[in-house]
C-alpha positions as CSV (number, residue, x, y, z in Angstrom):
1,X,-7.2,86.1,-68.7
2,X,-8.2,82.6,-67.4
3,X,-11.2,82.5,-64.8
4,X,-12.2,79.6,-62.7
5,X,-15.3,78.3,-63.9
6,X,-18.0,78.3,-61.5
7,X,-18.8,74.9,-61.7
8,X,-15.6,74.1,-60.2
9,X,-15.0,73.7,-56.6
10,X,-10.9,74.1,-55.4
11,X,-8.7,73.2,-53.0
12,X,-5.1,73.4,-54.0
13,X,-4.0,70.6,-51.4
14,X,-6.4,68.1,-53.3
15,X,-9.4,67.7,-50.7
16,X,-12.2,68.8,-52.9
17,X,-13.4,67.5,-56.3
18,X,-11.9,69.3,-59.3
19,X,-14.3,67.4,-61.9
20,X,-17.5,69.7,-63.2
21,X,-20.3,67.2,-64.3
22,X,-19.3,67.7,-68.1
23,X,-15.8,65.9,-67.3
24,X,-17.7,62.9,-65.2
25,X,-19.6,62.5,-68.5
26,X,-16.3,63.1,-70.8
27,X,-14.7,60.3,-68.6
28,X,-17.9,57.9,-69.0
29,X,-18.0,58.1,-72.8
30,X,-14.0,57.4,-73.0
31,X,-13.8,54.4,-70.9
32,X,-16.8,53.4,-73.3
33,X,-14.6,53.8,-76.1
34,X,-12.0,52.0,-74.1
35,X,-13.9,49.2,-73.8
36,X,-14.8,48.5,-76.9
37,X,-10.9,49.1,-78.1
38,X,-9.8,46.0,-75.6
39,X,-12.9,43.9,-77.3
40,X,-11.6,44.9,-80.4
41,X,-8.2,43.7,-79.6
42,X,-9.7,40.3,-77.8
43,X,-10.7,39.7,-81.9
44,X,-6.8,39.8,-82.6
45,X,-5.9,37.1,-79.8
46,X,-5.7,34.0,-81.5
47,X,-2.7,32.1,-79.4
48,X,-0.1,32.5,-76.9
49,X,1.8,34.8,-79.9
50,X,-1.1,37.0,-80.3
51,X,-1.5,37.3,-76.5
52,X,2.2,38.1,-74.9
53,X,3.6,39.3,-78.2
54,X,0.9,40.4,-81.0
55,X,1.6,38.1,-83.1
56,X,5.1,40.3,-83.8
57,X,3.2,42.3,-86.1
58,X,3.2,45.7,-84.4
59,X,4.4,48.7,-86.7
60,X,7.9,50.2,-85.7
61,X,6.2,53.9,-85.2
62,X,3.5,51.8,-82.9
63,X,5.6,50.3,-80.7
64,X,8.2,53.3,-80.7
65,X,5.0,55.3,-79.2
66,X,3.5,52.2,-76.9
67,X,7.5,52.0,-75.4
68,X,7.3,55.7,-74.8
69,X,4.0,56.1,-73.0
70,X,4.7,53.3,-71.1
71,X,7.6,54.2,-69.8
72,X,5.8,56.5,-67.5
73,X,2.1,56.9,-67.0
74,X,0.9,58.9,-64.2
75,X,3.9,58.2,-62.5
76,X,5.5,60.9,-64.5
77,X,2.7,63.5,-63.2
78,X,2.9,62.8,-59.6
79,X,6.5,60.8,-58.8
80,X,8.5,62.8,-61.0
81,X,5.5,66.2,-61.0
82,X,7.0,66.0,-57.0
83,X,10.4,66.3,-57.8
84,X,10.1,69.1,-60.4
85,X,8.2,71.1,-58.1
86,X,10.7,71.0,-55.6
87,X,14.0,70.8,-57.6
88,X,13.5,72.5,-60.6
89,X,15.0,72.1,-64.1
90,X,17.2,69.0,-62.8
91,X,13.9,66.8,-63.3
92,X,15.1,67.0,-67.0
93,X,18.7,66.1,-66.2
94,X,17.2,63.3,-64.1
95,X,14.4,61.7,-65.8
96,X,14.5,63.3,-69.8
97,X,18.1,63.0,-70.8
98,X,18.5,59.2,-69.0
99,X,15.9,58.1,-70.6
100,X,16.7,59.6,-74.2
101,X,20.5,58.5,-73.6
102,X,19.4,54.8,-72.6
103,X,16.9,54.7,-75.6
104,X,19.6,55.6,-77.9
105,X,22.1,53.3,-76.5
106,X,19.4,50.5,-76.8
107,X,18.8,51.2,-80.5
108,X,22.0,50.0,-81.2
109,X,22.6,47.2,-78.7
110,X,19.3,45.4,-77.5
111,X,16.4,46.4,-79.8
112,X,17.2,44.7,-82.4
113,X,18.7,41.5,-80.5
114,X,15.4,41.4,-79.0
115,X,13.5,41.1,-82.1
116,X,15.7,38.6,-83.1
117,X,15.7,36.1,-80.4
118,X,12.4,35.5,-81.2
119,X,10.9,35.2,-77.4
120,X,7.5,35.2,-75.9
121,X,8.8,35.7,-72.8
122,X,12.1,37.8,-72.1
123,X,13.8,35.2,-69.9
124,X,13.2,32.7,-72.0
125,X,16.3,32.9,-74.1
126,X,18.7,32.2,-70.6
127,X,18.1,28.7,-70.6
128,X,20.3,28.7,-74.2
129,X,23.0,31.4,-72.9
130,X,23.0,29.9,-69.5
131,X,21.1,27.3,-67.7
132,X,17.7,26.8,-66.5
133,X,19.0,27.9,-62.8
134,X,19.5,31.5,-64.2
135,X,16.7,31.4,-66.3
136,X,14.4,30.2,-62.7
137,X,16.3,33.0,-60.4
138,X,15.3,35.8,-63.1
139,X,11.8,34.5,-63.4
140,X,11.1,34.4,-59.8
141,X,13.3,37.6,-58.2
142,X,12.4,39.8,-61.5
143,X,8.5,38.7,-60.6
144,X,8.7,39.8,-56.6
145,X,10.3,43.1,-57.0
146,X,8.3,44.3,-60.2
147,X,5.3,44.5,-57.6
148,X,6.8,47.3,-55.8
149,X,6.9,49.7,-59.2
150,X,3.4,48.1,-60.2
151,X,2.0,49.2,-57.3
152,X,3.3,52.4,-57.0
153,X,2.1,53.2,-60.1
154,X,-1.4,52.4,-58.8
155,X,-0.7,54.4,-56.3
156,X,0.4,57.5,-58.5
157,X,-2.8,57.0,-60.5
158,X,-5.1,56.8,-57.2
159,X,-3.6,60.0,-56.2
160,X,-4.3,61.8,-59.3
161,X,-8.3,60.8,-59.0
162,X,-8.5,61.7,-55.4
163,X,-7.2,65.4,-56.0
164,X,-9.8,65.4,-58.8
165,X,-12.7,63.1,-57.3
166,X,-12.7,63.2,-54.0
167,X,-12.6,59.7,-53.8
168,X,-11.2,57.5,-50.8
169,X,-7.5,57.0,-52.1
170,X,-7.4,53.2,-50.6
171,X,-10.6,52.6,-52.4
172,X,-9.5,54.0,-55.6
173,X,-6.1,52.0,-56.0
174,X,-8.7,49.2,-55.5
175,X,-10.7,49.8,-58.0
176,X,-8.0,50.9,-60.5
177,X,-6.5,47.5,-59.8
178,X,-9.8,45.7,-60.8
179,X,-9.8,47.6,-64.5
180,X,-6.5,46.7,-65.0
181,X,-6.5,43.3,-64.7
182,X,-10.0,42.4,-66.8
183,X,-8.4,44.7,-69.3
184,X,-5.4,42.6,-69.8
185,X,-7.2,39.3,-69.4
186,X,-9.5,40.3,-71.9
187,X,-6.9,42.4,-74.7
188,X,-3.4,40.9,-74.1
189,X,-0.8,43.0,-75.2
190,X,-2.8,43.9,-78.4
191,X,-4.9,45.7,-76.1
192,X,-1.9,48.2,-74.2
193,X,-0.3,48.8,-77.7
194,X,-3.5,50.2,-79.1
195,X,-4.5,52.2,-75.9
196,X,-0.6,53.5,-75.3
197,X,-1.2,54.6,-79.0
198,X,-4.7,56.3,-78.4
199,X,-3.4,57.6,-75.0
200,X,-0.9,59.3,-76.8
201,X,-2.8,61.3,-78.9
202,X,-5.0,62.1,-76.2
203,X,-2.6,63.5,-73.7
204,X,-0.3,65.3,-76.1
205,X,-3.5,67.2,-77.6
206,X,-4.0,67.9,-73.2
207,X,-0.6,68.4,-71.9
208,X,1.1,70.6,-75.1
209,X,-1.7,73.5,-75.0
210,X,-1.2,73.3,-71.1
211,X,2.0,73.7,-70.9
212,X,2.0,76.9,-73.3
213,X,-1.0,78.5,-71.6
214,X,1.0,78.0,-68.2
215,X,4.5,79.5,-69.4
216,X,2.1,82.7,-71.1
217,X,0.3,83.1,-67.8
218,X,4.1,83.5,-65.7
219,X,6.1,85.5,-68.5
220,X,7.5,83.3,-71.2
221,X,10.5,80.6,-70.7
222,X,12.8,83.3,-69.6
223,X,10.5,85.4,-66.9
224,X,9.6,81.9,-65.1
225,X,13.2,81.2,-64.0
226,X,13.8,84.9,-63.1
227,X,10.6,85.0,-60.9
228,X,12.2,81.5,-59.6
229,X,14.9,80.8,-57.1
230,X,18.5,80.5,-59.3
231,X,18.9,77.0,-58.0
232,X,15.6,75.9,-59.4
233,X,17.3,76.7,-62.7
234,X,20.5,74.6,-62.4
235,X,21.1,71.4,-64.3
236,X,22.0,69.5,-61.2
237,X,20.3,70.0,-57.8
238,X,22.0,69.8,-54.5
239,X,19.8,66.3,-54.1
240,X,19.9,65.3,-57.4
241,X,23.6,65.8,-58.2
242,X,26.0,64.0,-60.9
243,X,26.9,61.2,-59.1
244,X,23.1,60.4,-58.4
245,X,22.6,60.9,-62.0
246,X,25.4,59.0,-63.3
247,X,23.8,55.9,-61.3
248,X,20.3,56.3,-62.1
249,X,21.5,56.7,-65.8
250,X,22.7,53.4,-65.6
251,X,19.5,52.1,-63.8
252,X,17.4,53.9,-66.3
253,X,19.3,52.0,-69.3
254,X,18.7,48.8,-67.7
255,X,15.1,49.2,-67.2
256,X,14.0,50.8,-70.2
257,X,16.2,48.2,-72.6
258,X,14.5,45.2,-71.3
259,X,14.8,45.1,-67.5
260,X,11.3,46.5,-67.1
261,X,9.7,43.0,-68.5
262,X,6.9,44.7,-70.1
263,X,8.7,47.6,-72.3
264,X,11.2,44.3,-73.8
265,X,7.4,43.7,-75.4
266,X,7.8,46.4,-77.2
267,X,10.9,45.2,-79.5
268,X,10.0,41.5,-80.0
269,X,6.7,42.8,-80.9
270,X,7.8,43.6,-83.8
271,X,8.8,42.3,-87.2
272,X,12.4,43.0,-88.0
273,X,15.1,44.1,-85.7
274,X,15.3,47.7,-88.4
275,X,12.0,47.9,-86.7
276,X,13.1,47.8,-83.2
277,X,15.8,49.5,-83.9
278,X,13.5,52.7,-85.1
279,X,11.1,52.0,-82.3
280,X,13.6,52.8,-79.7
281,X,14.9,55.6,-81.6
282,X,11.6,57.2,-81.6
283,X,11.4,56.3,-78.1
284,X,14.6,58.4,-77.5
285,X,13.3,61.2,-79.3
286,X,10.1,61.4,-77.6
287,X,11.7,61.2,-73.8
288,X,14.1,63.8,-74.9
289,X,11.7,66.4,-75.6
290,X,8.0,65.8,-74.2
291,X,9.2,65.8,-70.4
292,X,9.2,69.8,-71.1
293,X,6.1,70.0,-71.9
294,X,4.6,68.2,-68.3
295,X,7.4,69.7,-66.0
296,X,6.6,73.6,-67.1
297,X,3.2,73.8,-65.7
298,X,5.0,72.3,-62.7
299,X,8.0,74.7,-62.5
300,X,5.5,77.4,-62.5
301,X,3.0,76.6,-59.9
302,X,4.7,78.8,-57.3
303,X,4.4,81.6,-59.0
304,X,0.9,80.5,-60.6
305,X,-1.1,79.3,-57.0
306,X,1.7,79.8,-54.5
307,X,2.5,77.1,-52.0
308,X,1.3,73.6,-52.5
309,X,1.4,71.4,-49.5
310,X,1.4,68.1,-51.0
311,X,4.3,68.5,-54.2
312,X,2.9,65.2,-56.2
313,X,-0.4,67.1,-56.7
314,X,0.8,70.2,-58.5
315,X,0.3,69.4,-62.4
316,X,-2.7,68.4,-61.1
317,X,-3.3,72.0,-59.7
318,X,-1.8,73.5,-62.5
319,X,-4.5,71.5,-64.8
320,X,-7.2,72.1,-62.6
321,X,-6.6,75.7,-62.8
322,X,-6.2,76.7,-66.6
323,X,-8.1,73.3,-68.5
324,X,-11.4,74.7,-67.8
325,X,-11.0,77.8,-68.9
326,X,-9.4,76.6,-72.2
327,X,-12.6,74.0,-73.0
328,X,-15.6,72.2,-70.5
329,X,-14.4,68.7,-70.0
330,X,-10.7,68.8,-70.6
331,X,-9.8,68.1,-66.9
332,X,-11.8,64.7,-67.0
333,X,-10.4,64.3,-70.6
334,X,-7.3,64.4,-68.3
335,X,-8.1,62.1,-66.2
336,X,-9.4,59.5,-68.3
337,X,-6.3,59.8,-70.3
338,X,-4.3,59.1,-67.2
339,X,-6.1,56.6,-66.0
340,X,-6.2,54.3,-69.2
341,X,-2.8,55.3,-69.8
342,X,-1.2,53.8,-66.4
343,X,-3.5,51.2,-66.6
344,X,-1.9,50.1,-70.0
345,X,1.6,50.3,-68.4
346,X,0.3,48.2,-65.2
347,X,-1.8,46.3,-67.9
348,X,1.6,45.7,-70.0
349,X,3.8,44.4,-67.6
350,X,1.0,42.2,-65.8
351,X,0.8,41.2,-69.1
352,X,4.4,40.3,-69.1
353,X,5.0,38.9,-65.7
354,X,1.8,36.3,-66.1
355,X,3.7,35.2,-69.2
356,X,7.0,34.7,-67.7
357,X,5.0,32.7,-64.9
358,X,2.9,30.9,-67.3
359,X,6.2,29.8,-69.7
360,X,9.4,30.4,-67.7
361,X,8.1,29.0,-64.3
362,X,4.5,26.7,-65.1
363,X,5.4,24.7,-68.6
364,X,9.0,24.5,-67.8
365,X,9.1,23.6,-63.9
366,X,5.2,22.2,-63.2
367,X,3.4,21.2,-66.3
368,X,6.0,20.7,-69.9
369,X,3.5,18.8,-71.5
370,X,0.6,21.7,-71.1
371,X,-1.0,22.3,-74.5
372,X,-1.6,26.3,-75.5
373,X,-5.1,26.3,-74.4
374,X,-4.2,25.3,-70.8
375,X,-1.5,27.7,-71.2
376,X,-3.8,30.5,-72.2
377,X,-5.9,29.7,-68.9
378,X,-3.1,29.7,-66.9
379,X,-2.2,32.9,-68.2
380,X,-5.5,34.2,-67.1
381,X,-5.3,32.9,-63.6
382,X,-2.0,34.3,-63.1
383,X,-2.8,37.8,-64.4
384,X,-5.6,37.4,-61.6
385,X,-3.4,36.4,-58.5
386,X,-0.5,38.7,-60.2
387,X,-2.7,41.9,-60.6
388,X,-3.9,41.5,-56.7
389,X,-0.4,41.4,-55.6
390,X,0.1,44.5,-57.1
391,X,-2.7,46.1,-55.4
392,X,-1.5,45.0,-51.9
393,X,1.5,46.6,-53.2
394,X,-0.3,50.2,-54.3
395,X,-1.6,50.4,-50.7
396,X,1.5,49.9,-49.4
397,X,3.1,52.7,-51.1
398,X,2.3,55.6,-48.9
399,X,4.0,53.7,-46.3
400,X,7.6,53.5,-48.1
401,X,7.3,57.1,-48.5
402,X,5.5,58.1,-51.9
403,X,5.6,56.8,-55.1
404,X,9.1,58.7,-55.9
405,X,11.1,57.7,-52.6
406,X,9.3,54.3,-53.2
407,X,10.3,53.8,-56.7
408,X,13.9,54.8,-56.2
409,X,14.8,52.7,-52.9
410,X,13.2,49.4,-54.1
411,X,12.4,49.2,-57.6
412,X,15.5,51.1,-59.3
413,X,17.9,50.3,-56.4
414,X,17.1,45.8,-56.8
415,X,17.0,46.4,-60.6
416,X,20.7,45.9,-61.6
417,X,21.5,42.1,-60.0
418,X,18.2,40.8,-62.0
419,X,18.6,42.8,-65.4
420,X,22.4,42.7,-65.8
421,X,22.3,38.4,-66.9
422,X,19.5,39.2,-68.6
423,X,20.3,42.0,-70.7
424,X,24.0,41.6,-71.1
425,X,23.8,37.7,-71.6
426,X,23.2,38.6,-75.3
427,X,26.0,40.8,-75.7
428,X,28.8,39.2,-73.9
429,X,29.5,35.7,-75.0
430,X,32.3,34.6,-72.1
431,X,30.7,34.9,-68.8
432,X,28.9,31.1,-67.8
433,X,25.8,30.6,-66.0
434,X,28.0,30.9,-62.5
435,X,29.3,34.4,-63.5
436,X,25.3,35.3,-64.1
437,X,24.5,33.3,-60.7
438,X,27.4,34.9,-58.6
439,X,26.6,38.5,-60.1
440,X,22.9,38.1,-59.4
441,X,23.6,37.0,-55.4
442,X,26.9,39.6,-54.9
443,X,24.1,42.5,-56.4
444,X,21.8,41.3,-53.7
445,X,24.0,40.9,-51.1
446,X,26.0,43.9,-51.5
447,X,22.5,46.2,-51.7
448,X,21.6,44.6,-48.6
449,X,24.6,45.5,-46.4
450,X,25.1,48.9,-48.0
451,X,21.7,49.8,-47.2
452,X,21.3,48.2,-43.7
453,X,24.4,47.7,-42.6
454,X,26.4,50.6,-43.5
455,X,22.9,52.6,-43.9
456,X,24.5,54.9,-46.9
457,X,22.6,57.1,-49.5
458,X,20.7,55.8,-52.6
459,X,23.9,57.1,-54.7
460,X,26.2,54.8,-52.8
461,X,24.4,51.4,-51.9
462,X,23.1,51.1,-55.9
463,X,26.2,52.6,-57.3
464,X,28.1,49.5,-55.4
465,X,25.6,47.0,-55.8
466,X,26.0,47.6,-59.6
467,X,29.7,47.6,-59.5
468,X,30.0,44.9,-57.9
469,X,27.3,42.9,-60.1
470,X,29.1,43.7,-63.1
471,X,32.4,43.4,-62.1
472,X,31.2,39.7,-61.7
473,X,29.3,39.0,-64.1
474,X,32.3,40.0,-66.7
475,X,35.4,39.2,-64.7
476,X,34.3,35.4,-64.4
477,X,34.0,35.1,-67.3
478,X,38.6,35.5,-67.7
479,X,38.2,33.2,-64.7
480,X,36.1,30.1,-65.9
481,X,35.9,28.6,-69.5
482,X,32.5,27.3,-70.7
483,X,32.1,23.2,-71.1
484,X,32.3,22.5,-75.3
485,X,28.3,21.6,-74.7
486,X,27.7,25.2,-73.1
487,X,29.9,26.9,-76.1
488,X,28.0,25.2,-78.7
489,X,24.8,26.4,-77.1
490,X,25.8,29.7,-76.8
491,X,27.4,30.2,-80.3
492,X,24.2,28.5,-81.9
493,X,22.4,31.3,-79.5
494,X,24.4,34.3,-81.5
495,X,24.3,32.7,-84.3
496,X,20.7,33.9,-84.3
497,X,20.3,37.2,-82.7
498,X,23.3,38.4,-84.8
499,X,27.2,38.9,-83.5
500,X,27.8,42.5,-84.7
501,X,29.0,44.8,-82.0
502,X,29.2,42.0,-79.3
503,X,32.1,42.0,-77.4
504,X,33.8,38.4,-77.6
């Protein structure tokens, strides 16, 4: 039923250009459009507010959507496109229900504390709960290992325009990393939340119709896991088993409720903490469901193109394969979509880490007296020297071994020790800025001699670097009482985000 088209040329391992001349010209006229939706949102910054959190007048069902798309990217078609292709069904049980459990969770715990702590930065608020030593250790260890999933993410994006372009990958993860920078420096966050919303529409009108033309062309839902191996099927795979799940669940919940700098925008973006609330709700919804919809073109390129040779590219096979046939200049609609898409995530939490530099690390520790406009020139510079980093880091990523092994052995496995003061300093009231301090070195230390010294598996050196982080962070807080200056700080502290549900 569906015929190349002609104008096509493929190579199922990605060494030919997938992209007809109608596509170059679809991509050209929607990074047009692009453009003039980050000068539109340059109209909107008017301050510091405006810039690192819109002014907190993003809609609920805006943000809910800008949390969701960037909580992915392209990462989620090449990382996690890698993973289904090899494993099967378990990419849901590893990357969907996480993500729609921690998102539910968060509803109820963090979202709404974040709206009300009324932040432009998200370690801001540790100086109140604990002392500007925390507050400096988060800023600077958060910054250095957020440039590892930054640049993989790059890196996922590069790989996608390669299998379609042809294009040098080095030179692509370049030039992505150019984009993304003058797009932040120019929009702020204004300019991710209105291209996560566009880039939404975009790809769902893409990747729904895909997905539906892919599970006709092997059978229906029930014929593709006949035709596939029975433990492609399972809910668990032999790699991916509970245990592994368990612990990335617990990763997962950290990083999308606030660890991951940029997606904590999201939910002091907004108004009211109802707002944040339904934004991660939404959130929840959407990652429960929509990962079917990119994984079953995946799941059935065995039995669609046989044997690919390089995993990550499959939906990109897949796509290549049936787009054209369904309308001309759908596969660069693709890839524009993709592209401005990850470039909003890299965009949002550039955004984020040149604020934390710019307030948590510059006015506090260099320059207190700097007035906004020096601050908003800071801002700029650091998104500069920030977003170059990160390319270093995207060209580094084939060397750690993809943009999945990559992800999961640096970014999710260094996560816990940074995010647990920050995220559970709101809820628990007890632990001092010595429990947050210890937990934040044992994490560290503990990662480091699980991982090198012992040299056990991801499941094992994260799962104990987490244990032991928490099990400081909440038992010193039995051990040591607070000063009455530090208990007045902190009660005055949830005083304002709100006490209900926080354990005393």
């Amino acid at each position: 039923m569906f015929e190349y088209d002609d104008e096509y040329e493929y190579d199922f391992q990605g060494r030919m250009p997938l992209l007809s001349h109608v596509d170059y010209a679809v991509v050209a006229v929607y990074f047009v459009l692009m453009a003039g939706l980050g000068w539109f949102a340059k109209s909107l910054v008017k301050n510091l507010e405006d810039y690192f959190a819109c002014g907190r007048r993003v809609p609920w069902w805006m943000a809910g959507i800008s949390h969701h798309m960037s909580g992915y990217s392209a990462f989620a078609f090449v990382g996690y496109a890698g993973v289904a292709y090899t494993a099967g069904f378990s990419i849901w049980t590893l990357f969907a229900f996480p993500c729609a459990t921690a998102m539910t969770l968060g509803a109820f715990v963090w979202a709404p504390r974040w709206a009300r702590l009324n932040v432009l930065t998200p370690v801001a608020y540790l100086e109140q709960r604990f002392n500007n030593l925390v507050r400096q250790l988060v800023a600077w260890s958060g910054i250095a290992i957020k440039f590892i999933d930054e640049g993989l993410k790059l890196y996922a994006l590069a790989v996608i325009i390669t299998a379609c372009t042809g294009l040098p990958l080095n030179a692509t993860i370049v030039g992505c990393g150019i984009v993304a920078v003058f797009y932040v420096a120019v929009g702020g966050l204004w300019a991710d939340i209105l291209t996560d919303f566009c880039q939404f529409i975009v790809q769902f009108a893409i990747t729904i119709p895909l997905a539906f033309v892919a599970l006709r062309a092997v059978g229906g839902w029930d014929s593709l896991w006949q035709q596939l191996p029975a433990e492609q099927g399972r809910f668990f795979g032999k790699e991916y088993d509970l245990p592994y799940i368990l612990v990335f669940l617990v990763v997962i919940t950290l990083s999308y409720n606030g660890g991951t700098w940029g997606l904590a925008q999201r939910f002091y973006s907004v108004k009211q903490r109802r707002d944040a609330q339904k934004a991660a709700l939404l959130s929840a919804f959407l990652y429960f469901l929509y990962p079917l919809f990119i994984y079953i073109p995946v799941w059935a390129a065995p039995l669609l193109v046989g044997q690919i040779e390089k995993p990550e590219q499959a939906y990109i096979v897949i796509a290549g394969k049936f787009l054209p046939a369904i309308a001309p200049g759908l596969m660069g609609l693709m890839v524009a979509a993709m592209f401005a898409a990850t470039m909003s995530m890299v965009d949002s939490d550039l955004n984020a880490l040149a604020g934390v530099f710019t307030k948590d690390i510059y006015q506090r520790m260099v320059n207190p007296e700097a007035d906004e406009r020096r601050l908003l020139k800071v801002g700029l510079m650091a998104t500069v020297v920030l977003g170059a980093i990160t390319v270093a880091c995207g060209l580094a990523t084939p060397h750690l071994g993809g943009a999945f092994k990559a992800m999961m052995d640096w970014y999710a496995a260094l996560l816990g020790p940074i995010s647990i003061p920050l995220l559970f300093g709101m809820v628990w009231r007890r632990t001092t800025w010595r429990g947050a301090v210890a937990a934040w070195l044992g994490g560290f230390l503990t990662f480091a001699l699980c991982k090198y010294g012992l040299k056990t598996s991801w499941t094992i050196y994260t799962g104990a670097e987490l244990a032991v982080a928490f099990g400081i962070f909440f038992a010193e807080g039995f051990l040591f009482r607070q000063t009455s200056q530090e208990a007045e700080r902190v009660k005055a502290l949830f005083g304002r985000i709100g006490s209900d549900g926080v354990v005393e």
